[in-house]
Rosetta silent file (secondary structure, phi, psi, omega in degrees, C-alpha in Angstrom):
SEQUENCE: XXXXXXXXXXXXXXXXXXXXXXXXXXXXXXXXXXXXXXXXXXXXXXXXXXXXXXXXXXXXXXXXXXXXXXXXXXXXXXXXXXXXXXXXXXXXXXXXXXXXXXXXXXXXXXXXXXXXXXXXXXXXXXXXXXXXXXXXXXXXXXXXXXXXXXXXXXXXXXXXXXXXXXXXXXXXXXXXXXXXXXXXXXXXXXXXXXXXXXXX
SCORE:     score description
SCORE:     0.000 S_00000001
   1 L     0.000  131.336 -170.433    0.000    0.000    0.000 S_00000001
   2 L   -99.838  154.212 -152.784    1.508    3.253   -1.076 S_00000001
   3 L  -107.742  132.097  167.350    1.972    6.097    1.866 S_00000001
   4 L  -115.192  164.843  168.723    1.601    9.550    1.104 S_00000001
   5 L   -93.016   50.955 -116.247    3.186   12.726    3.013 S_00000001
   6 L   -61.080  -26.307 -154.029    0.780   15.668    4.003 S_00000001
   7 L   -94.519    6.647 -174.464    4.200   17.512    4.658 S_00000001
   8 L   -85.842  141.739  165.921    5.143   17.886    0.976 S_00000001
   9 L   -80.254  148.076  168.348    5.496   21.061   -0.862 S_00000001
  10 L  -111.565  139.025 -179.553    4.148   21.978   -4.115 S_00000001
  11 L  -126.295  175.139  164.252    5.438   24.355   -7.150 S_00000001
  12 L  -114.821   -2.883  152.337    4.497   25.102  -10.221 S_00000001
  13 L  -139.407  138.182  152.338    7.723   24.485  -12.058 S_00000001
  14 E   -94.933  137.551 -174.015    9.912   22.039  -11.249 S_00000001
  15 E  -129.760   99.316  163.818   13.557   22.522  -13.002 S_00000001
  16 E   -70.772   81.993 -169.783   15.647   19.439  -12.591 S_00000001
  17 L   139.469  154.380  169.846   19.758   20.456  -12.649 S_00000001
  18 L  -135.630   64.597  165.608   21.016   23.710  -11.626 S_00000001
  19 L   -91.577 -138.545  177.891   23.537   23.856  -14.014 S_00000001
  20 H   -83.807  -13.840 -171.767   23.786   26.811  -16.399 S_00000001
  21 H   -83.435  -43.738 -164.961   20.580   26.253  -18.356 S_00000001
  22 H   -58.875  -72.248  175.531   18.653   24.991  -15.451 S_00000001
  23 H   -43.877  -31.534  162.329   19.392   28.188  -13.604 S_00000001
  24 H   -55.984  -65.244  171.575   18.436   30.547  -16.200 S_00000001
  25 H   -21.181  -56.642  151.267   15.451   28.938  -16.361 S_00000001
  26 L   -51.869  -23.458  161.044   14.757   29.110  -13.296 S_00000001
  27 L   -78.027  -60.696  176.385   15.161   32.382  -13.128 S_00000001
  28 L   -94.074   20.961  161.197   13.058   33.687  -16.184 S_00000001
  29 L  -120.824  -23.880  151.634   10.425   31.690  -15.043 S_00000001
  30 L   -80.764  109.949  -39.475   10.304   33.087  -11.241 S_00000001
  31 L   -14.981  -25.234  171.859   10.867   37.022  -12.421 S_00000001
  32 L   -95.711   14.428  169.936    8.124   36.235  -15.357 S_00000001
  33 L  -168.118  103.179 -165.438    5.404   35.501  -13.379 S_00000001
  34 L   -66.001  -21.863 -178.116    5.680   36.890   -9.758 S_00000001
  35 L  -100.753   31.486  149.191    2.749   34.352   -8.275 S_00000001
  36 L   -83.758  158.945 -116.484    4.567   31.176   -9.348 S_00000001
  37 L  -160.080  136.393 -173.725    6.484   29.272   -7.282 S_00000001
  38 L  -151.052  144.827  156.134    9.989   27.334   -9.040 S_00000001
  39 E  -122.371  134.754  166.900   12.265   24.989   -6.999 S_00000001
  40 E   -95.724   85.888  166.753   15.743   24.373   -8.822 S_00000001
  41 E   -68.808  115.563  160.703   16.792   20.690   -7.681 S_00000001
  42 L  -106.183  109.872 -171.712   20.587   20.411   -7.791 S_00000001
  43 L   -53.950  -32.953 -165.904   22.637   16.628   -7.372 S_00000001
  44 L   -66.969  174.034 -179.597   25.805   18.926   -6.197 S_00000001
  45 E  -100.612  162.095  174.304   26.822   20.267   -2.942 S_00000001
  46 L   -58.944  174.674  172.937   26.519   23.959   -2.498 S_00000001
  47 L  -156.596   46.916  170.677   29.021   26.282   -3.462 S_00000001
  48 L  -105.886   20.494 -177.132   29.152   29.199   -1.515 S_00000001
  49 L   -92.872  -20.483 -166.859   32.122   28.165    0.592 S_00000001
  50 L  -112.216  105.417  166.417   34.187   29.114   -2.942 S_00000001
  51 L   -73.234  -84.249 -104.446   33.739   33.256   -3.445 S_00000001
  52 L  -107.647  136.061  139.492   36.109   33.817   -6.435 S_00000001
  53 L   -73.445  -16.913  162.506   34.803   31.570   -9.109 S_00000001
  54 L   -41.912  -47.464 -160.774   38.275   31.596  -10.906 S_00000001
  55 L   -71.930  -36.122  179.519   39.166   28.879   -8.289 S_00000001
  56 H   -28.109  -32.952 -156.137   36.401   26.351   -9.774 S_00000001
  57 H   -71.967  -19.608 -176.794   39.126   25.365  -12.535 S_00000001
  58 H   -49.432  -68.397 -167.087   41.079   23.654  -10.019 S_00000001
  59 H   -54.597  -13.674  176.933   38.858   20.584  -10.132 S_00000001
  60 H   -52.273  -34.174 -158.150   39.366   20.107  -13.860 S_00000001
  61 H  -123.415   17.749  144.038   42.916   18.638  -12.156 S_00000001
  62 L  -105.628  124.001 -176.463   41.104   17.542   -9.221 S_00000001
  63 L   -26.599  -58.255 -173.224   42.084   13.858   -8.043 S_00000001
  64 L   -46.910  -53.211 -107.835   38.805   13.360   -5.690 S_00000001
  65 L   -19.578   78.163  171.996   36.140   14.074   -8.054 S_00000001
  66 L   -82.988  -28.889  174.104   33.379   14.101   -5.792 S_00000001
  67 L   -70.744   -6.664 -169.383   32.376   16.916   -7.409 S_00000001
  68 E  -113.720  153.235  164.717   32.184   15.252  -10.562 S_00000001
  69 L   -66.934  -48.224 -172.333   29.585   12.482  -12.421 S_00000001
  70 L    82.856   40.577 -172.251   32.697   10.927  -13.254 S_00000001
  71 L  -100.245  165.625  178.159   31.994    9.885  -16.626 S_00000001
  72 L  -146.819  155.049 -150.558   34.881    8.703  -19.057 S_00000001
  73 L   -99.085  157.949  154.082   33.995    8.535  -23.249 S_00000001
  74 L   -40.928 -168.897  153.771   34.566    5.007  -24.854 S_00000001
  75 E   -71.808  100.606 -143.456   37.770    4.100  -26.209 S_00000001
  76 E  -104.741  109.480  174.179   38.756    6.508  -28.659 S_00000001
  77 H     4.910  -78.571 -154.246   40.360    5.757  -31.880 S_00000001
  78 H   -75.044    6.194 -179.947   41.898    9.030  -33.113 S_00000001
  79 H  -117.699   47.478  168.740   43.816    9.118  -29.115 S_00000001
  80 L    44.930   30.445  165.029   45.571    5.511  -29.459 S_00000001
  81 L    67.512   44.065 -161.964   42.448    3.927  -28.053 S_00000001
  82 E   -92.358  156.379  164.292   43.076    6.179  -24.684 S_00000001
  83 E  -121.074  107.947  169.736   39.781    6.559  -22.460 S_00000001
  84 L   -78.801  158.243  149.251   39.341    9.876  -22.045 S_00000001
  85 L   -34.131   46.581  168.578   37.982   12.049  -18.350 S_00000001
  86 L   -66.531  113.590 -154.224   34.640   13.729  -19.665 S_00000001
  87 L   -84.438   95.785  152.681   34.215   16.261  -16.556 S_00000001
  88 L  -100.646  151.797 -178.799   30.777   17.067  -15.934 S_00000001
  89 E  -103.350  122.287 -175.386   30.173   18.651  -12.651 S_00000001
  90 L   -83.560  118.176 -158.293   28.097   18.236   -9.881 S_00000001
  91 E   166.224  126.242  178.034   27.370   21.938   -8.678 S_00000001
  92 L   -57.106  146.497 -177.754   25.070   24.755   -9.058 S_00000001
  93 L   103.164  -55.947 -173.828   26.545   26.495  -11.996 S_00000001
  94 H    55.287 -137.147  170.770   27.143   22.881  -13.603 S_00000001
  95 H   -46.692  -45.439 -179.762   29.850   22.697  -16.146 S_00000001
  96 H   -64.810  -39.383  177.643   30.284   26.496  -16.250 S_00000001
  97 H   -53.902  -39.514  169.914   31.525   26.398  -12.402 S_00000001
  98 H   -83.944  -16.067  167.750   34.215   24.684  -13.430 S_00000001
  99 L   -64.498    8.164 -178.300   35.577   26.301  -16.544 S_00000001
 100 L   100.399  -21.686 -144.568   37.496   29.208  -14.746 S_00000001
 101 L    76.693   66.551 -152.587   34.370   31.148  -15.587 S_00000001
 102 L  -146.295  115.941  176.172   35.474   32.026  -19.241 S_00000001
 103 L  -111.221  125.036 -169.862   32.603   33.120  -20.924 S_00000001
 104 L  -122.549   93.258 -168.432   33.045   32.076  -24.504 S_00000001
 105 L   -60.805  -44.100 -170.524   29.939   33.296  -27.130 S_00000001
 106 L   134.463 -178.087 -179.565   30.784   30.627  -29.841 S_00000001
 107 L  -101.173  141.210  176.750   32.332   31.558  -33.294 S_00000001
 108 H   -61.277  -41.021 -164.711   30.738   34.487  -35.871 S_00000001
 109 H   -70.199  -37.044 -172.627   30.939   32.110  -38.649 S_00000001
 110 H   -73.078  -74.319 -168.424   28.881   29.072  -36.803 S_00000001
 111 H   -52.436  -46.908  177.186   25.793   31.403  -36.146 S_00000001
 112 H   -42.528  -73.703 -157.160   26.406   32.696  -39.813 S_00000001
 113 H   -64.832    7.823 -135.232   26.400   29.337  -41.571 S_00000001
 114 H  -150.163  -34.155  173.123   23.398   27.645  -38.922 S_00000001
 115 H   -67.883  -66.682  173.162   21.764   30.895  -40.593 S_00000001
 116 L   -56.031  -26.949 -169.438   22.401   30.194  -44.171 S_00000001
 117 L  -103.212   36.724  146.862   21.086   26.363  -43.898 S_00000001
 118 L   105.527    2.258  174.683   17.866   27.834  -43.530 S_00000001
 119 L   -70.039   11.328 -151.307   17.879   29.108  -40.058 S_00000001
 120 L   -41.505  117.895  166.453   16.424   32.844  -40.042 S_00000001
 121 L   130.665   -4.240 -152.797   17.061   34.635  -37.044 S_00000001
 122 L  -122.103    2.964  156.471   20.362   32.731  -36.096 S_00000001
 123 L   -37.393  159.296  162.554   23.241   35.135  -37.598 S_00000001
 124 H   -49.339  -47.414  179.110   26.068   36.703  -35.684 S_00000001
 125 H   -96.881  -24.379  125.277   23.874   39.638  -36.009 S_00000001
 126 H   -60.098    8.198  125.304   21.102   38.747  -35.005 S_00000001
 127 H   -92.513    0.390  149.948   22.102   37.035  -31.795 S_00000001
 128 H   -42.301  -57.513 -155.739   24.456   40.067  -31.034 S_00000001
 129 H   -83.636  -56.995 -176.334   21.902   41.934  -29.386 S_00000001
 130 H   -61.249   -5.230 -174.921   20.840   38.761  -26.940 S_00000001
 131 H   -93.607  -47.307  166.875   24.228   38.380  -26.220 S_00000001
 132 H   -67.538  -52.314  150.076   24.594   42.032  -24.866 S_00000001
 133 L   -53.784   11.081  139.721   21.521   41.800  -23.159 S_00000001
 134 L   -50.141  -66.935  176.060   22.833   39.299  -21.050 S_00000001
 135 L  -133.632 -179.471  169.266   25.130   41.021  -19.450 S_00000001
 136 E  -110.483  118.056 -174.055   26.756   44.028  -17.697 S_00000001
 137 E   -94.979  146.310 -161.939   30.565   44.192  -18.798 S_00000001
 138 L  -101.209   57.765 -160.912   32.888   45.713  -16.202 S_00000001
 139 L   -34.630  158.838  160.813   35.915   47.430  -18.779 S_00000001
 140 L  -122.284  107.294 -171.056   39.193   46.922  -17.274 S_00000001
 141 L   -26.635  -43.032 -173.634   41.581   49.704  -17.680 S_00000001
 142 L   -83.720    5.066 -146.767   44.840   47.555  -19.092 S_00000001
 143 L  -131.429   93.849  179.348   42.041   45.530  -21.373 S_00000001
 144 L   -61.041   73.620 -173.978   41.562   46.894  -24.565 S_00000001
 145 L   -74.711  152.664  150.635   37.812   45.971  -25.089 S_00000001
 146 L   -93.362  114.526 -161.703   35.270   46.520  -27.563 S_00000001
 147 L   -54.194  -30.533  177.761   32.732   48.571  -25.973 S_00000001
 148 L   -40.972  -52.210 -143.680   30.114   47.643  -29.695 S_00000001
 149 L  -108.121   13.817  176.852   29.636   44.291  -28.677 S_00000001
 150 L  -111.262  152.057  173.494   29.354   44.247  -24.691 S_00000001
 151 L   -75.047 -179.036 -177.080   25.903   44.879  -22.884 S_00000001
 152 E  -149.710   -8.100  165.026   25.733   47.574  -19.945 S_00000001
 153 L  -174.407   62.175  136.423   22.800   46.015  -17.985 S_00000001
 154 L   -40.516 -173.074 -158.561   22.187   42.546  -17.992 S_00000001
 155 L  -124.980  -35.928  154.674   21.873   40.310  -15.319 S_00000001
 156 L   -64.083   89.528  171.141   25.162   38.728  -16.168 S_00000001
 157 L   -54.532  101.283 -173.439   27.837   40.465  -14.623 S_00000001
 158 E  -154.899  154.824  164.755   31.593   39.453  -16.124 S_00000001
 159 L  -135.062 -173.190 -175.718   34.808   41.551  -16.449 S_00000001
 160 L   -82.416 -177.310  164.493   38.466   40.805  -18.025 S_00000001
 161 L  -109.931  136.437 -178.420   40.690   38.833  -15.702 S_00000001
 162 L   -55.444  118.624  175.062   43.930   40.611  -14.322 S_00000001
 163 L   -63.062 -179.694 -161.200   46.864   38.465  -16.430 S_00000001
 164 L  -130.682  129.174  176.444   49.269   37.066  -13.778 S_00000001
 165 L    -7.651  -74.120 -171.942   53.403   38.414  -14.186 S_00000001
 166 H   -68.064  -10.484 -172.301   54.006   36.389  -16.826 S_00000001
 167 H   -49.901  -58.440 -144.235   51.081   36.506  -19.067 S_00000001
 168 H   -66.949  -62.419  153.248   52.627   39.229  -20.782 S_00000001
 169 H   -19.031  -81.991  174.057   55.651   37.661  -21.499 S_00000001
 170 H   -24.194  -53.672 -154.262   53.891   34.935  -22.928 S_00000001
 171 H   -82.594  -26.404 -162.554   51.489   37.147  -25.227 S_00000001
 172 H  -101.806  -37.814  169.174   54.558   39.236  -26.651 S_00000001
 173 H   -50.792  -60.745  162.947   56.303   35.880  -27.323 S_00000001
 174 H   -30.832  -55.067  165.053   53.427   34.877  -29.432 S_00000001
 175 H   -38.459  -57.339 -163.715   53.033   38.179  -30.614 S_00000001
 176 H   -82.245  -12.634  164.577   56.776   38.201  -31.986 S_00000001
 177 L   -85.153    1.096  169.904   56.099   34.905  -33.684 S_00000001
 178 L   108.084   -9.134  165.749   53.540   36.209  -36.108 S_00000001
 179 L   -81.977  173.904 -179.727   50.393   35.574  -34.444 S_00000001
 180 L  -105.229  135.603 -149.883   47.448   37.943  -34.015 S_00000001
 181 E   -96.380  131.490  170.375   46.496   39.812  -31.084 S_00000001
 182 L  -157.707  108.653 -162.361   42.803   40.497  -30.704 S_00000001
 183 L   -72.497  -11.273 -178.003   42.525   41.296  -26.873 S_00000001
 184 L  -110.668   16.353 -159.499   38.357   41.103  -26.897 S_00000001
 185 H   -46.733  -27.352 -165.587   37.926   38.070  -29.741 S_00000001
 186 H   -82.974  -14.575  162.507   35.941   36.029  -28.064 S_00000001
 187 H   -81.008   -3.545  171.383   32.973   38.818  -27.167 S_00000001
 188 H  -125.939   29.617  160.414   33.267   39.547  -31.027 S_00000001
 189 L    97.416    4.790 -170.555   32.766   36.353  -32.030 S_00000001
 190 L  -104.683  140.927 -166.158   36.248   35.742  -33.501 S_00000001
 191 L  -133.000   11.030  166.675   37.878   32.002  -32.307 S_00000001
 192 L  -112.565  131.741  175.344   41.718   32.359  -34.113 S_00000001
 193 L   127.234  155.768 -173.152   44.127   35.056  -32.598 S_00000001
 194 E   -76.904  150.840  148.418   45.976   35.828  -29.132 S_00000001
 195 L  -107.072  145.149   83.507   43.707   37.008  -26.262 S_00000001
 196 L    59.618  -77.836  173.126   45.057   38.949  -23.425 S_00000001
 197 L   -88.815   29.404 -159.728   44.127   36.591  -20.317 S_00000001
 198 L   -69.233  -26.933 -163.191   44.828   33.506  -21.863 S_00000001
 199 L  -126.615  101.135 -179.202   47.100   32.742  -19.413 S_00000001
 200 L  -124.753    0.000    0.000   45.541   33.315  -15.926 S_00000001
């Protein structure tokens, strides 16, 4: 005979993961309709013991992975039949908690061409604007950004990251070897070329 609990709560959305999608979600469905009710179910432990999100990347090279699903890909051909680590994370934030925090748009040409097969609405320029309206970018004095393609008051909050002594080094080495410096590429959609903070 099955038992029920009088002591249970009820919502009106449930959103199962609190990764990055889950949380949006979660989000633009509690701010779009002020009497609804949303619980965000997350497998992970909290993560408000870690302020600086920069520090997340550490677990890509951490041994415990408690923190992790712990999945590993078949045996893969083109890698000498190696079994690779695929790191998903257990953690509000999900995969993005662990990535340094490196917000990465995608490439201009992949929204172009996803356009061109018949896609209207899916251009560089025409997800440029949802991409700004995302967030509020924080210039950094030393960081030559382009001011065109960053938002000013989003809900997403990001700045550059301060390089570390040597970064510089690095970037000038590069530099002097013929590659090309483009210190904001990845907010304009550009995926070849030196960035700035590459090295953090």
């Amino acid at each position: 005979m099955a038992s029920t609990n009088d002591n249970v709560a009820t919502y009106d959305y449930i959103i199962i993961g609190g990764g990055t999608s889950g949380a949006v979600v979660a989000r633009r469905l509690a701010e779009g309709n002020t009497n609804a009710t949303v619980c965000l179910l997350e497998a992970g432990p909290s993560d408000k013991e870690i302020v600086d999100g920069r520090m997340y990347c550490h677990l890509l090279f951490d041994q415990d992975k408690s923190n992790d699903w712990n999945y590993d890909t078949v045996p893969q051909k083109g890698c000498n039949n190696r079994i690779m680590s695929a790191l998903r994370a257990r953690y509000l934030g999900g995969c993005s908690a662990i990535n340094g925090t490196l917000i990465i748009r995608g490439a201009k040409a992949d929204y172009d061409r996803i356009a061109t097969l018949g896609n209207p609405g899916w251009s560089w320029e025409d997800i440029l604007p949802y991409f700004k309206a995302s967030e509020t970018f924080h210039p950094a004095e030393w960081h030559q950004s382009d001011l065109t393609v960053h938002g000013t008051s989003g809900p997403l909050h990001n700045a550059p990251h301060d390089p570390v002594p040597i970064s510089e080094k690095v970037l000038d080495s590069f530099i002097d070897s013929g590659f090309e410096y483009k210190p904001d590429m990845f907010a304009q959609g550009e995926y070849e070329g030196l960035l700035p903070s590459f090295l953090v």
